[in-house]
Rosetta silent file (secondary structure, phi, psi, omega in degrees, C-alpha in Angstrom):
SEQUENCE: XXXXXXXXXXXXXXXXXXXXXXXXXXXXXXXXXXXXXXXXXXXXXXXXXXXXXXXXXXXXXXXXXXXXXXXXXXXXXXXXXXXXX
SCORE:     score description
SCORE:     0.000 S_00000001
   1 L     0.000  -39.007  174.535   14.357   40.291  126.256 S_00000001
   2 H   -65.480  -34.027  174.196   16.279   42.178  123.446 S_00000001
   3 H   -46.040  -54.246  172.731   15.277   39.519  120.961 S_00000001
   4 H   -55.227  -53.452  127.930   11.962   40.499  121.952 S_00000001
   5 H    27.301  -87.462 -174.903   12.514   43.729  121.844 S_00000001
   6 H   -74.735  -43.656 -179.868   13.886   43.804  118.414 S_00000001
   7 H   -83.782  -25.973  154.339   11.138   42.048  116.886 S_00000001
   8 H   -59.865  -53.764  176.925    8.702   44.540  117.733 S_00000001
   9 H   -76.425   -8.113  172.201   10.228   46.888  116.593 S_00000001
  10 H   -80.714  -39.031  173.723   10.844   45.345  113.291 S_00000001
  11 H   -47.069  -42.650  179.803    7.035   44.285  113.194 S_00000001
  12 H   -31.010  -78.556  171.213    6.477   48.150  113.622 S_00000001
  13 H   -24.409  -49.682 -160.095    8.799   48.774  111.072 S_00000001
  14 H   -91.750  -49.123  139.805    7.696   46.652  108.648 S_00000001
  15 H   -26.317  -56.424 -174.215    3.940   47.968  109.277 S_00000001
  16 L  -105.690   16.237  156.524    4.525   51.102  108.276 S_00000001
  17 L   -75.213  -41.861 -162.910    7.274   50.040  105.369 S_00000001
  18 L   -80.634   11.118 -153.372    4.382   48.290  103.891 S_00000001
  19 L   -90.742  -48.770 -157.433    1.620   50.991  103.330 S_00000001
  20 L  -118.863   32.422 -178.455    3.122   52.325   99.645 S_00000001
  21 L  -109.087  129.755  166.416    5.571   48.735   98.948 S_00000001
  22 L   -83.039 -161.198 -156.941    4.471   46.832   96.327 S_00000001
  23 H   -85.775   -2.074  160.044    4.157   42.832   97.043 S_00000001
  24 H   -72.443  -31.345  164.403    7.687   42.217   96.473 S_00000001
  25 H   -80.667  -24.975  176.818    9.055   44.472   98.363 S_00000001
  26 H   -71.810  -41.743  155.237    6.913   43.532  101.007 S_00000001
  27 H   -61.319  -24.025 -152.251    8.107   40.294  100.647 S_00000001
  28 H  -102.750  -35.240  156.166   11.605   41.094  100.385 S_00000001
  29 H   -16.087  -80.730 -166.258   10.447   43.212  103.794 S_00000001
  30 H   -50.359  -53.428  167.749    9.675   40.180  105.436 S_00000001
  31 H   -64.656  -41.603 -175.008   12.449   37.858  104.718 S_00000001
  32 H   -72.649  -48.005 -165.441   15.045   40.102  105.614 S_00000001
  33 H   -76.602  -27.617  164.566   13.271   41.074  109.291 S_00000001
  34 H   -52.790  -34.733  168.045   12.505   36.983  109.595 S_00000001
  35 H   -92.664  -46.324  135.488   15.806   36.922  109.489 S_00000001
  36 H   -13.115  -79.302  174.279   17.051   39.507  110.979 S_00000001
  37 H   -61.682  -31.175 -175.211   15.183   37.860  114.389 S_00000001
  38 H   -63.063  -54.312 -163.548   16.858   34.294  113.406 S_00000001
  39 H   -64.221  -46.444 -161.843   20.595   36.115  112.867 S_00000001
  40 H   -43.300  -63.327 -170.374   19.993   38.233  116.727 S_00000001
  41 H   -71.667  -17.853  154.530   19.151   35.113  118.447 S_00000001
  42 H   -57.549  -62.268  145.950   22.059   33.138  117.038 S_00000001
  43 H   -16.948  -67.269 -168.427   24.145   36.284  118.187 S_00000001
  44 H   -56.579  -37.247 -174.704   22.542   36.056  121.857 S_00000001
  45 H   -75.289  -11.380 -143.494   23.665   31.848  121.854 S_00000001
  46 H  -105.802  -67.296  155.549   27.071   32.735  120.479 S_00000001
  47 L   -11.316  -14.061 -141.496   27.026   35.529  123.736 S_00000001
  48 L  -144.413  -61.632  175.197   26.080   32.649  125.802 S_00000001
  49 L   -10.609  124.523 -177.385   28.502   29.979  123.751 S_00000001
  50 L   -77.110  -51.344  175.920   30.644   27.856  126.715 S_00000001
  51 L  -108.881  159.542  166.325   33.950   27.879  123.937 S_00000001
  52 H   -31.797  -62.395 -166.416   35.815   30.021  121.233 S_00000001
  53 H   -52.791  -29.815 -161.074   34.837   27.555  118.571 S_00000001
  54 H  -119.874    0.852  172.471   31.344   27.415  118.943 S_00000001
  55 H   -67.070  -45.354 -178.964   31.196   31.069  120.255 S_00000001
  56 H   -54.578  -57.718  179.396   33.028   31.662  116.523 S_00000001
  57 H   -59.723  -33.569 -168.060   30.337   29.036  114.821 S_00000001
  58 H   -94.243  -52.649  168.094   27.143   30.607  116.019 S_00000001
  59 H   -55.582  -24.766  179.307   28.434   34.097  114.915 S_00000001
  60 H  -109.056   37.028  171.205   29.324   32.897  111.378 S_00000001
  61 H  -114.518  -11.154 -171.775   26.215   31.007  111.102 S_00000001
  62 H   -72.732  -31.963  171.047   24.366   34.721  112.119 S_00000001
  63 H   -49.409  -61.058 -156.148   26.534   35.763  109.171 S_00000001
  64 H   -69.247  -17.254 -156.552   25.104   33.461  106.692 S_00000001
  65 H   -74.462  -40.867  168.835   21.894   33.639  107.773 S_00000001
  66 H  -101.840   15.474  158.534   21.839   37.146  106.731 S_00000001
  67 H   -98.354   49.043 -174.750   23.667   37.516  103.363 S_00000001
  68 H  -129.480  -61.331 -179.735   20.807   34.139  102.696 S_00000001
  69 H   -44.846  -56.462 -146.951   18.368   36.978  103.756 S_00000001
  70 H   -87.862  -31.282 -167.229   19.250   39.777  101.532 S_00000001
  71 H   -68.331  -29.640  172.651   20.280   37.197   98.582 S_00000001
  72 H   -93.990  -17.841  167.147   16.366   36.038   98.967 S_00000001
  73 H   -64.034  -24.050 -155.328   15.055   39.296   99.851 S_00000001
  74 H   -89.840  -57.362 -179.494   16.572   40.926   96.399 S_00000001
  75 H   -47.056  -38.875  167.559   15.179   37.678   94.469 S_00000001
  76 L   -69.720  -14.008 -167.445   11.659   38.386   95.795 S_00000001
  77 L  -100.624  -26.161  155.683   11.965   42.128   94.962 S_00000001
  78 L   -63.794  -19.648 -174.716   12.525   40.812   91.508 S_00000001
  79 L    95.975  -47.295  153.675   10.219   38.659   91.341 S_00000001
  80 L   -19.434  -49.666 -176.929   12.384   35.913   90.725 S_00000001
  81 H   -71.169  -54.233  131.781   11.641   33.469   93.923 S_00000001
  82 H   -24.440   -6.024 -169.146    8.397   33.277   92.752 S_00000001
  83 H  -125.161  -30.800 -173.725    8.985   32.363   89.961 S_00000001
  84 L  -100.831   31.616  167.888   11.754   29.239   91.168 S_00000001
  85 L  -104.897    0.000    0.000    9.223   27.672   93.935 S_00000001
């Protein structure tokens, strides 16, 4: 329920982030709250996670997912990502 939650309110967010962003930033918008919801729910299994190890693994995959995020949100705000697909 919090995932859900959370993803509303980022859709909000990102609605009204978008009205004056140009398309890079919108993009850069996007990736980061796509991820954002990806990193949460990794969080929620690692909360759930039966051992240490894999409690440990699902948080430092929550990690990667979002310094992945910001390193492709930044690329997109450059213009850059676009430019390497």
């Amino acid at each position: 329920m919090k995932v859900l939650a959370y993803s509303a309110a980022a859709a909000g967010l990102l609605a009204l982030a978008a009205c004056n962003n140009s398309a890079g930033e919108r993009a850069e918008d996007n990736i980061e709250a796509a991820a954002e919801n990806q990193a949460d729910m990794l969080e929620e299994q690692a909360d759930n996670a039966t051992t240490e190890a894999a409690e440990d693994s699902l948080e430092n995959q929550a990690d990667n997912v979002r310094e992945a995020a910001d390193n492709m949100g930044d690329a997109a705000e450059n213009g850059s990502l676009a430019n390497n697909m």
